[in-house]
Each structure stands twice: as structure tokens, then as C-alpha cells.
N, C-alpha and C positions, 0 to 999 in steps of 0.2 A: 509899341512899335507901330508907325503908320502905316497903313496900307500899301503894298508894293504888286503895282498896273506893269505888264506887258501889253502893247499892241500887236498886233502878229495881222498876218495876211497869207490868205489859202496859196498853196505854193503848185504850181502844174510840172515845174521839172524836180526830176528824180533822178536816184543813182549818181552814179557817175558825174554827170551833168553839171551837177551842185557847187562843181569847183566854180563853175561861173558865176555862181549867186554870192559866193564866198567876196570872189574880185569886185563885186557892186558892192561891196557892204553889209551883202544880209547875213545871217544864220539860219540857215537849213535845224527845221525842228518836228516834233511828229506828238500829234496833241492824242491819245489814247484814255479810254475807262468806262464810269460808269454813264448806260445810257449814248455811247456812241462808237462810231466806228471810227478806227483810226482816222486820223486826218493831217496830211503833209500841209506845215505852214514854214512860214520864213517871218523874220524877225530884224531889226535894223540892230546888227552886231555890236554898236557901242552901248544903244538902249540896253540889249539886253545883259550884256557883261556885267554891267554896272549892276541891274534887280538879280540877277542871278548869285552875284557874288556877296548879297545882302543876305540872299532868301534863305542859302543854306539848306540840308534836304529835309529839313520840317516846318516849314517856313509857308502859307497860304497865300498864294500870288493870285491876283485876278487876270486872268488872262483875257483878253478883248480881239475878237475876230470878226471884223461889219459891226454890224447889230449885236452879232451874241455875246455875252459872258461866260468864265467860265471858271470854278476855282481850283486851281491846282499846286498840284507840288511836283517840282522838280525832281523825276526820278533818275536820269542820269545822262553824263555829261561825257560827249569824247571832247579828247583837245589836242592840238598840236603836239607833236612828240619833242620838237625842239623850245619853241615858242610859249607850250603850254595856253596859247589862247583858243577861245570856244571853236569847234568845228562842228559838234552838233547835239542837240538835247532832245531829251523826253522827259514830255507833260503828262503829267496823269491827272486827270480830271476826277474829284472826290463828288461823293454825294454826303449833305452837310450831317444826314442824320445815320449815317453807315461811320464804324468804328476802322479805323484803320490801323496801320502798324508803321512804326517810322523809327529813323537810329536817329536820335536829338545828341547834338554834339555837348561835351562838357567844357564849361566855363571853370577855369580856376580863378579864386579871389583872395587876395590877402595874401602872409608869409606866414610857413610855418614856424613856430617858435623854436622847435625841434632843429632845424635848420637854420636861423638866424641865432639862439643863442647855446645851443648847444653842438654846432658842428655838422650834424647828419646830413645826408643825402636824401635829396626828393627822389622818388622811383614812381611816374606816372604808367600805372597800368592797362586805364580805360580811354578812350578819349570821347567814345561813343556809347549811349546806350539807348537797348530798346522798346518802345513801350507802345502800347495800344491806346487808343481815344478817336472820340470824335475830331472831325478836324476844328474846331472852331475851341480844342481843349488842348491841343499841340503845342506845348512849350515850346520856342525858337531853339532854347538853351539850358542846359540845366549847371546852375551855379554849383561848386565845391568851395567851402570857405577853408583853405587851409589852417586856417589859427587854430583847426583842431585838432591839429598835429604838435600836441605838446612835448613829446616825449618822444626818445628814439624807440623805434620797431612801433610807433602810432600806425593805424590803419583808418582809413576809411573807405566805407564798402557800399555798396548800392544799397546794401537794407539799412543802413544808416541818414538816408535823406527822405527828404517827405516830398512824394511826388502831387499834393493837392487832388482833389476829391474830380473823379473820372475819370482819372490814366492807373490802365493797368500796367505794373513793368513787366516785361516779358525776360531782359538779363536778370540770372541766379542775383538771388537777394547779398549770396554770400563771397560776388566775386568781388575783391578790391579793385577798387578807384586808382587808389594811390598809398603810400605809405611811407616812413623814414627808415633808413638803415643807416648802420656804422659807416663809416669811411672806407674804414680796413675792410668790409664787405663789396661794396662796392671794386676798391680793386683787386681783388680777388676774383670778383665777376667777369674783369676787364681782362685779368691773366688769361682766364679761360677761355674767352672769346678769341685771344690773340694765338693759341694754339691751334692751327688750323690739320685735320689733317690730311694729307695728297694721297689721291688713289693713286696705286701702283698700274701699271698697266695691264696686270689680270684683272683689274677693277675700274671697267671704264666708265668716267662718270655720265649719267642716261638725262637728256635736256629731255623734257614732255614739254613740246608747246602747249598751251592753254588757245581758247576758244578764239576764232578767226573774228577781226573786227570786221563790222556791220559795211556793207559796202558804201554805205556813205561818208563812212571816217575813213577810208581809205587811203583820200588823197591829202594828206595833212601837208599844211604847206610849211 
């Protein structure tokens, strides 16, 4: 894969504010890790949608701010609630010879035979896993060939791939990937799902909001 350049430029407005930089085109971003203090930058929004949606979160972007360089990995993304486009990201800047941890997404390849000549169902279990390495030993992607799925109730499991010499996995060796089942399983899983059951009104059901977004993704347009 060829190298993937962001340009960025030091950003002075914060907060709230940012909805303006949004209306000029930029993306509001915050470059953070080893060896520096956080740093507000801004980004030309189609440049970077474009590297971002290559990079994926184990992906070594070169980031360019003036003069400097910098290598990072995209640790995470708000986005529009409607639109789904970028409203704002964070950089983490790696140091090349410090081991890091990162979830590399799984690539599926090929059909299963189990599936194509005998009927079964695919049941993807993982789509992510997680592994430690220096960054410059960061797989993009980690391939699953399905054609190893010959047989129904086939498995494949993390401790079944080879991850190449200096990534530790950090996901259990023995959770499945993916696997084949029956048909008749399958909907029997669907029945049960379709059975829902209604709290009665001495049982009311309790929402726990989750953690307040960052006031710069606030204003999602």
C-alpha cells in the first residue's frame, strides 16, 4: 500500500467556534502522543475524508504540519448523526521503535465450500482483532480465506491464522472468526430473536445514557 500524506495546519479556533471552520471546508482535528502536547489542527475536509477512509484504525498516515512530520494513526472519528460525514478526528502520533496496540479489521476472501455446495450459513463472528507491534509491523488488514470452511459447523478461530513474526495477538487465540451452521439453526436463532419481551409497567424499562460527546462534535450538521 502507498503511503498515505495528510497536510494539516495549526488551528487557533476552538470549541464551539469550529462550526465555522466546518462552513470553509476544513475539519477540525487534535494531533496528540508521544513526545508532544496536544495540538488543535484543521485539515481540508475532502483531503482528508478521502486518507481517512483508506487508512482505517491501523493504517500509518504521515501527517505534515509546516516543516514537521509526523506518523500517526487515526484514533478516532465523530461524524455527522445524519450525514455521517467527518466532524472531527484524533491523531496519535506513534514513536517508530515503541510497540503499540491497535484493532486491525478482518478481510474476508473466497466462498465457503460449506456454503456454496452444501447449503450452510456463514455466521461472521469477529470483524476486528487485536494485536500489538511496532508501527511499521501493523498489518492494514488481516485476510480470512474462507475455502476453509469445508464442512458444516467448520470454525475458524484467531489461533488458526498466522500473524507474521513481531505482532503479538492480544484477542483469546480461541475465539471464532467465523463459522457454518445448519439452515434449520439459523432459523431457529431468527425465531428467538423475533420473540421480544414487553416490560410490564412494575418493570420500567431504565435508558443509561453513555458518555457526553466532546464539545467539539456537538454541533453536527
Amino acid at each position: 500500500m502507498s503511503e498515505l500524506i495528510l497536510n494539516a495546519e495549526h488551528r487557533e479556533v476552538t470549541g464551539k467556534k469550529v462550526k465555522v471552520l466546518r462552513r470553509q471546508g476544513y475539519l477540525p482535528a487534535v494531533l496528540y502522543g508521544v513526545g508532544i502536547e496536544s495540538i488543535p489542527i484543521k485539515l481540508d475536509l475532502k483531503e482528508a475524508t478521502k486518507v481517512i477512509s483508506a487508512a482505517g484504525s491501523s493504517t500509518l498516515v504521515l501527517l505534515k504540519i509546516g516543516k514537521k512530520q509526523h506518523q500517526v494513526l487515526v484514533r478516532e472519528t465523530q461524524r455527522q448523526v445524519i450525514r455521517r460525514g467527518l466532524e472531527h478526528v484524533d491523531f496519535l502520533k506513534v514513536a517508530m521503535d515503541v510497540a503499540i496496540r491497535a484493532e486491525v479489521p478482518i478481510e474476508f476472501v473466497g466462498e465457503a465450500p460449506a456454503v456454496r455446495d452444501l447449503g450452510g450459513v456463514l455466521v461472521t463472528e469477529l470483524v476486528e482483532i487485536e494485536i500489538e507491534s511496532l508501527p511499521t509491523d501493523l498489518p492494514d488488514r488481516i485476510t480470512v480465506d474462507l475455502e476453509l470452511l469445508a464442512e458444516i459447523t467448520d470454525t475458524i478461530k484467531v489461533g488458526d491464522l498466522s500473524f507474521g513474526e513481531g505482532v503479538e495477538v492480544i484477542t483469546s487465540p480461541d475465539d471464532v472468526i467465523t463459522r457454518v451452521i445448519y439452515q434449520v439453526e439459523e432459523e431457529i436463532v431468527e425465531e428467538e430473536l423475533e420473540e421480544e419481551v414487553i416490560p410490564t409497567e412494575e418493570e420500567p424499562e431504565v435508558i443509561e445514557r453513555g458518555k457526553l460527546e466532546e464539545e467539539e462534535g456537538e454541533d453536527a450538521e
